[in-house]
GUDOVO-892384 format. One record per atom (N, C-alpha, C): residue in one letter; x, y, z. Coordinates in steps of 0.1 Angstrom, whole numbers, padded with zeros to 4 digits, always signed. Layout:
<recs>
aXYZ...
</recs>
This chain:
<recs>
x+0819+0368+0342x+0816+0362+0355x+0820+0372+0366x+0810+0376+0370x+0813+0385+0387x+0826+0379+0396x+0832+0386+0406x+0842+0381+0411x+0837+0369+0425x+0824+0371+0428x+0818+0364+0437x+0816+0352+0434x+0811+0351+0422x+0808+0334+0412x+0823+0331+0410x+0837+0334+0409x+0847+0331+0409x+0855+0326+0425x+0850+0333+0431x+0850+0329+0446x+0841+0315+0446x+0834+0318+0443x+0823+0304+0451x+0831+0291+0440x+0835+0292+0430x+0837+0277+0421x+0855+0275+0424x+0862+0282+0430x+0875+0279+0437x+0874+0276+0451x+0862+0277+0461x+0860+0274+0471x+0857+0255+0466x+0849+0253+0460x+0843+0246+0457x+0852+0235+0452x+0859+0240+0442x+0874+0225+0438x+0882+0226+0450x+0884+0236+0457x+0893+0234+0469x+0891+0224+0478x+0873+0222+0481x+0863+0211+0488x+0867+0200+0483x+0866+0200+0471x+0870+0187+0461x+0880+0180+0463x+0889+0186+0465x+0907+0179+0464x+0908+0178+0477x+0906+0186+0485x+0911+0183+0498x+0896+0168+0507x+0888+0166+0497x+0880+0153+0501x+0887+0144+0495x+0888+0145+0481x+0899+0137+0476x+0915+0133+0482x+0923+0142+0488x+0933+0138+0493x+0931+0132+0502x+0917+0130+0512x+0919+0128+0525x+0915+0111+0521x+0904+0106+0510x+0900+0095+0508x+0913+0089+0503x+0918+0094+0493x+0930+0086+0491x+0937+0083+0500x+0944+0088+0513x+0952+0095+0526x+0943+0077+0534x+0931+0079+0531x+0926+0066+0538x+0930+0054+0527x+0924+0053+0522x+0927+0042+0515x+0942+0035+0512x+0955+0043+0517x+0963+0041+0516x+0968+0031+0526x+0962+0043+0541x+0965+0038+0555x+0957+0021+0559x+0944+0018+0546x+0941+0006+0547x+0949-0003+0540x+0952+0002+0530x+0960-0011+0520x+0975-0012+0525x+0977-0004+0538x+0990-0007+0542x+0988-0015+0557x+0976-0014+0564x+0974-0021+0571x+0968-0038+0564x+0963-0041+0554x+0960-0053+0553x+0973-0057+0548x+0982-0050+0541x+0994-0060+0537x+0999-0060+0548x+1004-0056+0559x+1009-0056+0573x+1000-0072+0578x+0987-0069+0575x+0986-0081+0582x+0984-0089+0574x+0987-0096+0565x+0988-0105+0551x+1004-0111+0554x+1011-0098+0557x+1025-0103+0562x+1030-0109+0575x+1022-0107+0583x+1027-0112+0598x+1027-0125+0602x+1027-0129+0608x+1030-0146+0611x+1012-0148+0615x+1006-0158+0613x+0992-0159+0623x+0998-0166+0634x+0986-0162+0641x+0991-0163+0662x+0978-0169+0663x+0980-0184+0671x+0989-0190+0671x+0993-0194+0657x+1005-0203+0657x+1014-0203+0642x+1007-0215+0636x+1002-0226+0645x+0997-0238+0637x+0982-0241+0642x+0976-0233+0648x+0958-0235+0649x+0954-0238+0638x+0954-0228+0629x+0942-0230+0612x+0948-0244+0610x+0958-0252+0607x+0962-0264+0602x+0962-0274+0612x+0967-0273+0623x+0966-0286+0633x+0954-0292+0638x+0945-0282+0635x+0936-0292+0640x+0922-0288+0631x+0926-0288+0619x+0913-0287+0608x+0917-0293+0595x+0908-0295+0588x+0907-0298+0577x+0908-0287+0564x+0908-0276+0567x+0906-0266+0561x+0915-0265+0555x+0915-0254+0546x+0930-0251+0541x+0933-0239+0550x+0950-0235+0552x+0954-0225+0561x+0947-0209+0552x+0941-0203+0563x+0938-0186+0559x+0944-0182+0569x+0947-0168+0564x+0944-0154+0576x+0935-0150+0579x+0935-0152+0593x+0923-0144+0598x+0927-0137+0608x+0920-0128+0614x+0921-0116+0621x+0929-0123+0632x+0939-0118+0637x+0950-0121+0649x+0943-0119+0660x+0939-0129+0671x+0938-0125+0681x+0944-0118+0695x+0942-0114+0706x+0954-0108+0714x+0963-0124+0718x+0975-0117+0719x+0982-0129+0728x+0981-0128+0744x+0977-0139+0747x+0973-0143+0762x+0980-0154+0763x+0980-0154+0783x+0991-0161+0785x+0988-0178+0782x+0976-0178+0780x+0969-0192+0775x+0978-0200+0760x+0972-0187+0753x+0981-0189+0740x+0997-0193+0742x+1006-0181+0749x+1019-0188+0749x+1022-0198+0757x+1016-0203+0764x+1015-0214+0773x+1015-0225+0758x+1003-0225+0753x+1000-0236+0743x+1015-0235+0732x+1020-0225+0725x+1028-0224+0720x+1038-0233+0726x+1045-0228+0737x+1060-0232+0744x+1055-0248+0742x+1043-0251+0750x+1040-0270+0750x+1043-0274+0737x+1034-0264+0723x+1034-0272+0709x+1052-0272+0704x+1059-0264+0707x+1071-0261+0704x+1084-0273+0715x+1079-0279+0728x+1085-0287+0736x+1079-0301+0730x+1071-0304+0725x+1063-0311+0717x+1073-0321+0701x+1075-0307+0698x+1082-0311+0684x+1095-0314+0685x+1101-0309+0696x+1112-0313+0698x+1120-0327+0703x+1107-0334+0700x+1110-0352+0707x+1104-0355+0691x+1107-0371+0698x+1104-0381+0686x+1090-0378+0678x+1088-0377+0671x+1077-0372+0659x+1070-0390+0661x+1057-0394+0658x+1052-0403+0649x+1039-0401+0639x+1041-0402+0630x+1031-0403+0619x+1022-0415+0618x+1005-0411+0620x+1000-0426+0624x+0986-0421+0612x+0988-0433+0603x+0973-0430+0592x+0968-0444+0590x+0955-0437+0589x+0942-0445+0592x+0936-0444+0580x+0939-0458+0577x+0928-0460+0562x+0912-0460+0559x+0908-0465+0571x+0891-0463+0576x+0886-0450+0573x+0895-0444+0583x+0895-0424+0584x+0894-0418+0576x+0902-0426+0568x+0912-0415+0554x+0922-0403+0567x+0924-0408+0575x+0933-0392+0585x+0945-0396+0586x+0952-0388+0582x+0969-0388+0594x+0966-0378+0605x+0977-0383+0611x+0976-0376+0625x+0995-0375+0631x+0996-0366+0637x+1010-0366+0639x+1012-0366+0657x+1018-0373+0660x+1018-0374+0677x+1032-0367+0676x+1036-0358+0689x+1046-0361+0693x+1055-0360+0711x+1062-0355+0719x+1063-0360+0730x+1047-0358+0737x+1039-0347+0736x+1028-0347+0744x+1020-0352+0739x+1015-0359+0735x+1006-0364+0727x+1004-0358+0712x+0987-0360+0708x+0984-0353+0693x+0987-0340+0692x+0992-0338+0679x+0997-0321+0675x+0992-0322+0665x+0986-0330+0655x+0983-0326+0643x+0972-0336+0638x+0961-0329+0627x+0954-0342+0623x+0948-0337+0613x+0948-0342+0596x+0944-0340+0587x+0935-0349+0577x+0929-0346+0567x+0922-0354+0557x+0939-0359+0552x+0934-0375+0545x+0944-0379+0531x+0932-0388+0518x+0944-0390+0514x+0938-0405+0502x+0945-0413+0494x+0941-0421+0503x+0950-0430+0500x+0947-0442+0489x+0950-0456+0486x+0954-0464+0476x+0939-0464+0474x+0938-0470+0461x+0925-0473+0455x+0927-0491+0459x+0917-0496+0451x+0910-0515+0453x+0925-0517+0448x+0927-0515+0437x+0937-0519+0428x+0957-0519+0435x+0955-0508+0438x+0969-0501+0441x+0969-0498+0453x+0963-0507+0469x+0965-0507+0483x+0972-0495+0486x+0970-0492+0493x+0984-0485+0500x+0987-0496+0514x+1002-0497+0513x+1006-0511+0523x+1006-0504+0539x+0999-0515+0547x+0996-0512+0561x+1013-0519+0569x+1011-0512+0581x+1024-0518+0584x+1033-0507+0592x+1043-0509+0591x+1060-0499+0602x+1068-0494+0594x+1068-0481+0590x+1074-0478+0582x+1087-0465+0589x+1088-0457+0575x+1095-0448+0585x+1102-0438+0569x+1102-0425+0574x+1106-0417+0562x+1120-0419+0559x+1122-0421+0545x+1140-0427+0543x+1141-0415+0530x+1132-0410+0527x+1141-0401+0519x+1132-0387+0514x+1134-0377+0517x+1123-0364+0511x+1127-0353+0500x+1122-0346+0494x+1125-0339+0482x+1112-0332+0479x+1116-0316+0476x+1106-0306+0478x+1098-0308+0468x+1106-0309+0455x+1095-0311+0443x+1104-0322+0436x+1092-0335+0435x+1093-0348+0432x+1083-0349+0421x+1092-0359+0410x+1081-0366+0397x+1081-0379+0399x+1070-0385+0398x+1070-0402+0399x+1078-0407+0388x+1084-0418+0393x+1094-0424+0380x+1085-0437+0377x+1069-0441+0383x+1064-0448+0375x+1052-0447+0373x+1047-0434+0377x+1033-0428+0368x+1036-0417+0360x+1038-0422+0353x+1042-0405+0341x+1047-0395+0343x+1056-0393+0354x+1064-0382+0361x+1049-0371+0367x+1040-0380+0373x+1032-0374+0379x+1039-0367+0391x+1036-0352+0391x+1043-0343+0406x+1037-0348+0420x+1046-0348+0429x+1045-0354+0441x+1054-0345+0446x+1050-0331+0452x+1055-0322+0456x+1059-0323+0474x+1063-0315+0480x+1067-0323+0494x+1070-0338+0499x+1073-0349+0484x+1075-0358+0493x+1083-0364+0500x+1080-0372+0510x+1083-0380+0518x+1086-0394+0516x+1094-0399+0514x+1091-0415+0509x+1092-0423+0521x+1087-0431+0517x+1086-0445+0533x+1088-0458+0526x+1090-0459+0514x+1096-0473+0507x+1102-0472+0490x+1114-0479+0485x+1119-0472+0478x+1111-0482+0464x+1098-0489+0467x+1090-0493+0454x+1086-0486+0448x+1080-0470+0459x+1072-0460+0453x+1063-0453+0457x+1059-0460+0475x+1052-0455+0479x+1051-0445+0494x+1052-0433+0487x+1056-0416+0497x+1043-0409+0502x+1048-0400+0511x+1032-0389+0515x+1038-0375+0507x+1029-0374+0498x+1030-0361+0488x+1018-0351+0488x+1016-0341+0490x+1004-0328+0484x+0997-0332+0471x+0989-0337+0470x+0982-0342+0462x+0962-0336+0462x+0955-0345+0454x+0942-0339+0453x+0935-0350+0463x+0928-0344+0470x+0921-0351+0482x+0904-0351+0480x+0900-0358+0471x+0883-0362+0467x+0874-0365+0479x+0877-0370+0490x+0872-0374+0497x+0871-0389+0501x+0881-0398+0491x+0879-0407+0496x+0892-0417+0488x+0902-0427+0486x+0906-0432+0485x+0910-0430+0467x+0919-0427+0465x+0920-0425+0450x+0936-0421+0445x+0945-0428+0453x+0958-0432+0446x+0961-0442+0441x+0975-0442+0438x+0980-0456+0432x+0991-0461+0445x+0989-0458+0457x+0991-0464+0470x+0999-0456+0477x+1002-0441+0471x+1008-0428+0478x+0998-0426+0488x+1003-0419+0500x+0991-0410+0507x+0991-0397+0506x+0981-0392+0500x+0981-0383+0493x+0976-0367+0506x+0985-0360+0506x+0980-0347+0515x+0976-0334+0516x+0966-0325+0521x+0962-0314+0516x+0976-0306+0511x+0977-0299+0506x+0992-0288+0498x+0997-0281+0515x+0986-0273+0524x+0995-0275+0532x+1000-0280+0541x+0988-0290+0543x+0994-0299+0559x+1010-0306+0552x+1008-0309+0542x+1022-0317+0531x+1034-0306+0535x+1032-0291+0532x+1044-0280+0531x+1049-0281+0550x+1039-0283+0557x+1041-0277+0575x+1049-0293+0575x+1044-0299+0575x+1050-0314+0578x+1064-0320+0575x+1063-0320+0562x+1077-0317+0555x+1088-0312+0559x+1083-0299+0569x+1096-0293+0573x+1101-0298+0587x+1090-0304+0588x+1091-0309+0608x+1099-0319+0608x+1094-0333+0600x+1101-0344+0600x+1114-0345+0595x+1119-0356+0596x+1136-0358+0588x+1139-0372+0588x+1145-0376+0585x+1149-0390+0576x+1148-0398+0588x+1140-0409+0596x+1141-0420+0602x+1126-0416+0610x+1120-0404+0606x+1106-0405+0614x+1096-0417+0612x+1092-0422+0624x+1083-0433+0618x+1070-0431+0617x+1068-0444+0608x+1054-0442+0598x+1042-0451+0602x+1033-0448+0606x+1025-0465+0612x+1011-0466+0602x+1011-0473+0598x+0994-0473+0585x+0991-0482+0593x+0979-0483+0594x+0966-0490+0600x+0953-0486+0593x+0944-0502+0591x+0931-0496+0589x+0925-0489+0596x+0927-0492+0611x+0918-0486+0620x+0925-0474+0627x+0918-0467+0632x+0928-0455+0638x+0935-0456+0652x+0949-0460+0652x+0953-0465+0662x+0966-0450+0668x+0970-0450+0679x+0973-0441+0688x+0987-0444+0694x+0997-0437+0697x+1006-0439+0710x+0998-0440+0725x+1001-0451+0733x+1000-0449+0748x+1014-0449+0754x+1009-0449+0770x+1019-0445+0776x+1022-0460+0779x+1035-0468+0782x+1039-0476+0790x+1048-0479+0798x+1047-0487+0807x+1057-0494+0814x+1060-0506+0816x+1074-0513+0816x+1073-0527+0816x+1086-0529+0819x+1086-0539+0831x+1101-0543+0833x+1113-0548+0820x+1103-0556+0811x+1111-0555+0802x+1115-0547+0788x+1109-0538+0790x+1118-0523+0785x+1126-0520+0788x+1135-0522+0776x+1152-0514+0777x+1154-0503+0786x+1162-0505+0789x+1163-0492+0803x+1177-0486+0801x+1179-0472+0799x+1194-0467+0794x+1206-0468+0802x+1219-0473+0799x+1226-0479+0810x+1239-0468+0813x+1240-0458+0819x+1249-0451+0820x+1262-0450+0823x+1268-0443+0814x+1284-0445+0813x+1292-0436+0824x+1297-0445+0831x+1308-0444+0846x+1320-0435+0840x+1316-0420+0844x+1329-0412+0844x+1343-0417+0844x+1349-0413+0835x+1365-0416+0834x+1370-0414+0844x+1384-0422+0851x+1389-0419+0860x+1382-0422+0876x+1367-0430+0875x+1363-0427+0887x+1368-0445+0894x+1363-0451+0906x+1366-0459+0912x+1362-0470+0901x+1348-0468+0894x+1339-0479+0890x+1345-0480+0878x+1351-0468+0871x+1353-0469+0856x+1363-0481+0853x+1373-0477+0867x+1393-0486+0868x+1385-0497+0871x+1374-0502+0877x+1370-0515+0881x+1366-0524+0867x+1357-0509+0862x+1354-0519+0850x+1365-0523+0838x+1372-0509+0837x+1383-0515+0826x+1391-0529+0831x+1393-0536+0843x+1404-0545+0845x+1390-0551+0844x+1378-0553+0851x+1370-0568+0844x+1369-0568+0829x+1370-0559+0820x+1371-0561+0802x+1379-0565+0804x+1393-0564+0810x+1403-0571+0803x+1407-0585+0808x+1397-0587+0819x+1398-0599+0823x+1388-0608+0817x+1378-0606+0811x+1364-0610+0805x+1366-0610+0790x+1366-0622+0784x+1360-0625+0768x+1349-0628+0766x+1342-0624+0754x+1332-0625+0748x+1330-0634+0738x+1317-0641+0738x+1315-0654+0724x+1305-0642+0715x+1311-0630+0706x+1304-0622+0701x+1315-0619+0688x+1318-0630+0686x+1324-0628+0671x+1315-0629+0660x+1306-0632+0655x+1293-0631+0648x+1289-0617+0647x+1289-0612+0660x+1283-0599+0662x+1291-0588+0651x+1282-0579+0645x+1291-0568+0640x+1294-0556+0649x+1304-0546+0646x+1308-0540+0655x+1295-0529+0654x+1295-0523+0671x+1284-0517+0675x+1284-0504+0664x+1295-0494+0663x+1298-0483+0660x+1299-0488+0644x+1291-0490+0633x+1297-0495+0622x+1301-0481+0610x+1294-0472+0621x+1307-0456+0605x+1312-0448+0617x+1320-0435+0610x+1324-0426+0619x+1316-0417+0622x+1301-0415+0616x+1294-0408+0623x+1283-0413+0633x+1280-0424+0633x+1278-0431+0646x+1288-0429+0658x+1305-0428+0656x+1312-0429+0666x+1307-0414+0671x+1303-0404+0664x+1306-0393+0669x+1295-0390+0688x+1299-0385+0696x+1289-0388+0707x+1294-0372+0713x+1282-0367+0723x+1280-0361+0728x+1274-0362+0746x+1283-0353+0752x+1272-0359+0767x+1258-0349+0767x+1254-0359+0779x+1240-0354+0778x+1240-0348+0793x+1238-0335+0792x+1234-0323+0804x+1227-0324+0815x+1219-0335+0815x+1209-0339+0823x+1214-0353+0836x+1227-0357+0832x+1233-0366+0839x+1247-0359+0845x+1250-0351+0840x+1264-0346+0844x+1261-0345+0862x+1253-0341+0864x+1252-0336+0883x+1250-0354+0890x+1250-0364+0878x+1249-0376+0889x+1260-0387+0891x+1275-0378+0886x+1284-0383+0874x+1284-0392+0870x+1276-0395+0861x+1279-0404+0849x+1273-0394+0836x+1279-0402+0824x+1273-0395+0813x+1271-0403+0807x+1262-0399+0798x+1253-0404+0783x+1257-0407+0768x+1264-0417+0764x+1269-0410+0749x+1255-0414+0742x+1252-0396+0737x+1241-0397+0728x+1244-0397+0714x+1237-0409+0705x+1245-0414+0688x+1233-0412+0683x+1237-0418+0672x+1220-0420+0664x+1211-0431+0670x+1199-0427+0668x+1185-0438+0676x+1193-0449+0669x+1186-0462+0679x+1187-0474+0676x+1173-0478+0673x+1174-0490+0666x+1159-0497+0659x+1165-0507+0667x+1154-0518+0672x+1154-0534+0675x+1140-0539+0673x+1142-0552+0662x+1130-0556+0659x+1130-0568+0662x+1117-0576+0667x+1116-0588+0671x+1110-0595+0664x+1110-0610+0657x+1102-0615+0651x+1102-0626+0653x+1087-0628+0656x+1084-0641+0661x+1083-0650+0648x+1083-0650+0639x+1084-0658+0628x+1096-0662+0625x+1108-0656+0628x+1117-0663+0630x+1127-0661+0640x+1121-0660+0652x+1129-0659+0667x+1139-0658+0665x+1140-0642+0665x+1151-0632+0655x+1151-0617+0665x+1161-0615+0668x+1160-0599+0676x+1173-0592+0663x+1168-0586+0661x+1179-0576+0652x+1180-0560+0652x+1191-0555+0653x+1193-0542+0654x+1200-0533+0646x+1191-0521+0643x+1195-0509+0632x+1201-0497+0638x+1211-0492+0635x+1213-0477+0641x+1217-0468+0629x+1208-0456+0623x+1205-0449+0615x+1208-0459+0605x+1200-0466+0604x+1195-0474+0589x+1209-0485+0586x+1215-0489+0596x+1227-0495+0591x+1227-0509+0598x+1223-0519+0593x+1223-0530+0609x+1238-0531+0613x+1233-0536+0627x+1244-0541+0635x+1247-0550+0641x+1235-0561+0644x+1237-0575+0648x+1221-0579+0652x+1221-0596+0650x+1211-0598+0656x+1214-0612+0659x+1206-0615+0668x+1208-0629+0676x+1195-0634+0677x+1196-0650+0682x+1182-0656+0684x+1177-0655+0696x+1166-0653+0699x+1155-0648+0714x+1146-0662+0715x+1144-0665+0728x+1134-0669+0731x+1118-0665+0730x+1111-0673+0725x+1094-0667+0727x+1087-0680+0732x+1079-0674+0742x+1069-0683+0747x+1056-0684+0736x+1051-0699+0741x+1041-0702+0733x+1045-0698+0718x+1053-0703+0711x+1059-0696+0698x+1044-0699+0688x+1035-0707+0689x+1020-0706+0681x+1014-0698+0680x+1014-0693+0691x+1004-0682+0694x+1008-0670+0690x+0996-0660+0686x+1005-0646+0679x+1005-0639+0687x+1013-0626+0683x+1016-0613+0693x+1010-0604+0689x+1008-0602+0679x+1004-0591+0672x+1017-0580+0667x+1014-0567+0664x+1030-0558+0661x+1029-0549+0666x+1039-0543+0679x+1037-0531+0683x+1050-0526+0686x+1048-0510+0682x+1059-0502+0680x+1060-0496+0695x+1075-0497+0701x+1078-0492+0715x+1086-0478+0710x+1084-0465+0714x+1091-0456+0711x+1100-0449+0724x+1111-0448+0727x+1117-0442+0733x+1115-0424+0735x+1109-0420+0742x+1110-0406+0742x+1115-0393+0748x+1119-0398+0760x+1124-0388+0770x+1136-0395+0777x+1146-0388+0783x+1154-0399+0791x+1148-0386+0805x+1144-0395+0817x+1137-0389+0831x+1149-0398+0840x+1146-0393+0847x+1159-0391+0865x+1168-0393+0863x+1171-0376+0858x+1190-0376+0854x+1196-0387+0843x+1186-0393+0832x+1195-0401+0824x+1193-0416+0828x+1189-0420+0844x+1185-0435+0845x+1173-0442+0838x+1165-0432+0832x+1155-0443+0830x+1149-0434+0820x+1143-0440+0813x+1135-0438+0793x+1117-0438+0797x+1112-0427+0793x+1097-0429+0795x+1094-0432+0776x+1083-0442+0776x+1081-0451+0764x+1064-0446+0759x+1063-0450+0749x+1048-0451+0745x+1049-0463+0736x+1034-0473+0729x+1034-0477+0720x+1020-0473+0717x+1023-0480+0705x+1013-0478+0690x+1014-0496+0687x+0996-0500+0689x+0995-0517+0683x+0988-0514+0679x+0990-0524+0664x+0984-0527+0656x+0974-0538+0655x+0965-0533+0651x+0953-0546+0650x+0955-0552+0637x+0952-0570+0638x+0957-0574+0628x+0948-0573+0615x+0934-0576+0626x+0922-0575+0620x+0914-0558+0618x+0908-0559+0611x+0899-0546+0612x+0889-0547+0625x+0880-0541+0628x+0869-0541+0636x+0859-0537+0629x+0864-0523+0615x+0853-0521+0609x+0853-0530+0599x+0841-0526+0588x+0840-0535+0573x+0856-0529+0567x+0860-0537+0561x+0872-0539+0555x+0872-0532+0543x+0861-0529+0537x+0861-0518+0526x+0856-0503+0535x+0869-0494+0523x+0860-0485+0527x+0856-0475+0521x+0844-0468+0529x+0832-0463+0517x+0838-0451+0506x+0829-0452+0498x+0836-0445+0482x+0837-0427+0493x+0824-0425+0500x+0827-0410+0508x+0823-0414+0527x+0829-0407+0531x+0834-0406+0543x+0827-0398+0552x+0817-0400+0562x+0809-0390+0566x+0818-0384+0580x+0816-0372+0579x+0826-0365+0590x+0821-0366+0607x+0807-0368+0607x+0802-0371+0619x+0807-0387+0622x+0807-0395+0619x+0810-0412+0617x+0829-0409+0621x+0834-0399+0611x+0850-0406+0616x+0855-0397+0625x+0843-0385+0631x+0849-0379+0644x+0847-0388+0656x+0835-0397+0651x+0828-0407+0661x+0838-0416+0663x+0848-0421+0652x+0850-0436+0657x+0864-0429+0663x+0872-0420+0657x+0885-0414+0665x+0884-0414+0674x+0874-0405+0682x+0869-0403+0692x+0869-0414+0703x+0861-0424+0700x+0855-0434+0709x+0868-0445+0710x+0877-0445+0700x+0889-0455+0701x+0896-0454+0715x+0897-0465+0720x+0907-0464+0738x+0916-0472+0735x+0926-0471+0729x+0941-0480+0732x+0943-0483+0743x+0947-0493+0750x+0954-0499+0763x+0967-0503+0761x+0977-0507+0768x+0988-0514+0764x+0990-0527+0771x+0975-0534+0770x+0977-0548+0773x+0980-0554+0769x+0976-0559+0758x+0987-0567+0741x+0999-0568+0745x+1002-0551+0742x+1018-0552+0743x+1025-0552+0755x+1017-0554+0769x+1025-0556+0777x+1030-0576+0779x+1013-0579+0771x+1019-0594+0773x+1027-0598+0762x+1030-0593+0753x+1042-0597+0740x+1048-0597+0746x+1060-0579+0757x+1069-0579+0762x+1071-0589+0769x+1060-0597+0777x+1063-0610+0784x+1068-0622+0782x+1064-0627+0768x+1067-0636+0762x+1083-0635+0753x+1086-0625+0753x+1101-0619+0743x+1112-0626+0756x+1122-0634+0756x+1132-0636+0767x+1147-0632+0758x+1152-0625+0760x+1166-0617+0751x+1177-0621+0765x+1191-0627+0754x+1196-0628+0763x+1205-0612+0771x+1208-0617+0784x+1214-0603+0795x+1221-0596+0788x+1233-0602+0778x+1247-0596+0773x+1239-0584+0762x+1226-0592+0753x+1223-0583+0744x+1215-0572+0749x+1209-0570+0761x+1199-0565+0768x+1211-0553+0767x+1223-0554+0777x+1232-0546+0782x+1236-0541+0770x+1241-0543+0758x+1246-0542+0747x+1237-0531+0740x+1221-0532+0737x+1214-0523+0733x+1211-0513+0746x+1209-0517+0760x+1210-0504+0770x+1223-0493+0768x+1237-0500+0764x+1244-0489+0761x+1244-0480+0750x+1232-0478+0740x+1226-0475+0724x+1215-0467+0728x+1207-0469+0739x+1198-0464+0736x+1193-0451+0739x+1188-0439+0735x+1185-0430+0733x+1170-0423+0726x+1172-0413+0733x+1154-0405+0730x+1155-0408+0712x+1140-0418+0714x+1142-0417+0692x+1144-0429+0690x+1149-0438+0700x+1152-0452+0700x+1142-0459+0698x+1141-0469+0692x+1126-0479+0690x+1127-0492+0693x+1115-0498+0697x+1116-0518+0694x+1103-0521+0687x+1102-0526+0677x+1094-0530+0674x+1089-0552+0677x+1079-0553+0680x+1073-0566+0682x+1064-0572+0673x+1067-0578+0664x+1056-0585+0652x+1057-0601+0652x+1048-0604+0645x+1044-0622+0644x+1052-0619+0630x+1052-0610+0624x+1059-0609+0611x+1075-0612+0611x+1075-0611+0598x+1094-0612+0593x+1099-0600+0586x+1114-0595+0592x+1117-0581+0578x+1110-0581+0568x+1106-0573+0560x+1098-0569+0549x+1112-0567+0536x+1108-0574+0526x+1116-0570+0510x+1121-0554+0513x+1111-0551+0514x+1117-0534+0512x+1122-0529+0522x+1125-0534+0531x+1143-0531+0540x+1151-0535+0532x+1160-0523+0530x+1170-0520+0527x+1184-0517+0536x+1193-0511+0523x+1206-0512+0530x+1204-0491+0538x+1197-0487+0529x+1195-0472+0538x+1180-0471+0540x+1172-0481+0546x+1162-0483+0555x+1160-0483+0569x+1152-0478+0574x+1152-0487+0585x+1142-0498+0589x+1137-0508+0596x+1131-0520+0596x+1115-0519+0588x+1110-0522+0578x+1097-0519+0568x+1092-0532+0577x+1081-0532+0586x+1073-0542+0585x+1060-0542+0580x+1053-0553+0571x+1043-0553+0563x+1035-0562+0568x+1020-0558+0577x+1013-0560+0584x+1001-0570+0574x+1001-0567+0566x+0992-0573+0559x+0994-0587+0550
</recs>
């Protein structure tokens, strides 16, 4: 071989490797860019899940705009208040409210003909990352959530399209994993056939938080010598503080510039029942007393609506509230269909208008006496609840429950 044909076929593998290094050189800089972005957080953090049905992907990150972290800080000032979990048997949807309204809404499936899933006031009392049913064949029920200790939890489960437990509510794998981590023991649970909502209200007779008179000030020395001059007919009563971690309290920041302060404890529960003109109260699942109330027109029903305490506004004097009422009846057909059309249950979500006329005339009819009024104003706190039903405690209140009402 001449020295020229030796020239030309070393030119030539040189062409070779150095195209070769450079493809490889690429292909590296991409497989290190897609795991970069496989690894990063998606922005925003809860779009793909909060508000689809889908399951969570990665998709290409958009830029961050001030739009975006505007929406963030709201969804993050959001979670930071009382949570409510509200599912809709019609829908087949949960939905999660919290201080600003909806943050979350997914497909479920829930009880079959046979095995209901029970409608009603619930509330999460116990969770565990990976759970086996102790009475379906140690069926997995991963993320769950329990809301009654018969059996029936919100778990990551298979979602057909339409009703197919044995009365779990069953949830996509991840709306079940993001949820899970948000909630914690006393979040409450609301099942309804129909898809019902938090509003906003107001009402004179809503508990109003009663603030605690600085030590040492004029009012405090006033009030200690009227306790000691004043007895109580509250021997029945159990004591307010019934463990030492209820006694434990904290002031609240937002009152210090009006001096008075806030002792913030665990929420209080107070449930009304007109079935047996009965006011009773729970604080972190432990009762603490209940006394008999007046109700007007005691024949007539009230229906059941959940009052949630959410914010304390002007420095600590006063509690902004929402409720969630329950319809006794359905409005739709009472069965529902084996599949679910997605135009129909964006329709009926959609078109639903809660008012809080119901429950402003229940609060009408409820007459509590002053001492207990004052008694739970000194308890009450962001997270605090009243519930209002024609019903009676439910069997499945417990001694580490908090109030199960069973609507149906």
């Amino acid at each position: 071989m001449s020295v020229a044909g030796l020239h030309s076929i070393l030119r030539r593998t040189m062409v070779r490797s150095t195209c070769s290094l450079l493809l490889a050189t690429i292909a590296i800089s991409m497989l290190s860019v897609g795991t970069s972005h496989a690894r990063s957080p998606f922005w925003p953090q809860y779009r793909s899940w909060w508000w689809g049905d889908h399951a969570f992907r990665h998709k290409h990150q958009p830029r961050h705009t001030k739009s975006d972290l505007t929406k963030k800080a709201q969804l993050q000032d959001d979670l930071k208040g009382p949570l409510q979990i509200v599912i809709s048997i019609a829908d087949q949807r949960i939905s999660l409210y919290g201080s600003g309204g909806l943050i979350a809404r997914s497909s479920v499936s829930t009880g079959i003909e046979g095995h209901p899933t029970p409608l009603g006031v619930f509330s999460v009392i116990s969770k565990q990352r990976w759970h086996r049913s102790n009475i379906y064949s140690a069926a997995p029920m991963p993320y769950m959530q329990r809301i009654t200790w018969s059996g029936i939890a919100l778990h990551a489960g298979v979602l057909p399209g339409y009703p197919a437990s044995h009365g779990c509510i069953r949830l996509t794998n991840d709306f079940a994993i993001r949820l899970w981590h948000l909630t914690k023991r006393g979040t409450r649970v609301i099942i309804a056939h129909d898809d019902v909502r938090p509003v906003e209200i107001s009402n004179p007779h809503l508990f109003v938080p009663k603030p605690k008179v600085a030590s040492g000030s004029p009012e405090s020395d006033a009030a200690t010598l009227a306790d000691n001059n004043t007895t109580t007919a509250a021997a029945t009563h159990l004591p307010l503080m019934s463990n030492a971690k209820a006694q434990e309290t904290t002031k609240a920041p937002d009152s210090a510039s009006a001096g008075v302060t806030h002792q913030t404890t665990v929420p209080i529960s107070v449930f009304v029942s007109r079935k047996v003109s009965k006011l009773f109260v729970r604080q972190g699942f432990t009762p603490l007393f209940d006394v008999p109330v007046k109700i007007e027109n005691l024949a007539e029903p009230m229906g059941t609506h959940v009052f949630s305490a959410m914010e304390f506004q002007n420095e600590g004097t006063a509690i902004r509230w929402t409720v969630v009422s329950i319809p006794e009846k359905s409005s739709l057909n009472q069965r529902v269909p084996s599949k679910l059309h997605k135009e129909q249950t964006k329709r009926t979500i959609v078109t639903a208008s809660p008012t809080p006329d119901k429950a402003n005339a229940a609060l009408d009819r409820v007459e509590i006496p002053q001492d207990v009024v004052e008694r739970i104003s000194e308890l009450l706190t962001p997270g605090s609840s009243l519930i209002i039903s024609d019903h009676g405690i439910s069997d499945e209140t417990g001694t580490d429950t908090d109030f199960i009402v069973l609507t149906h």
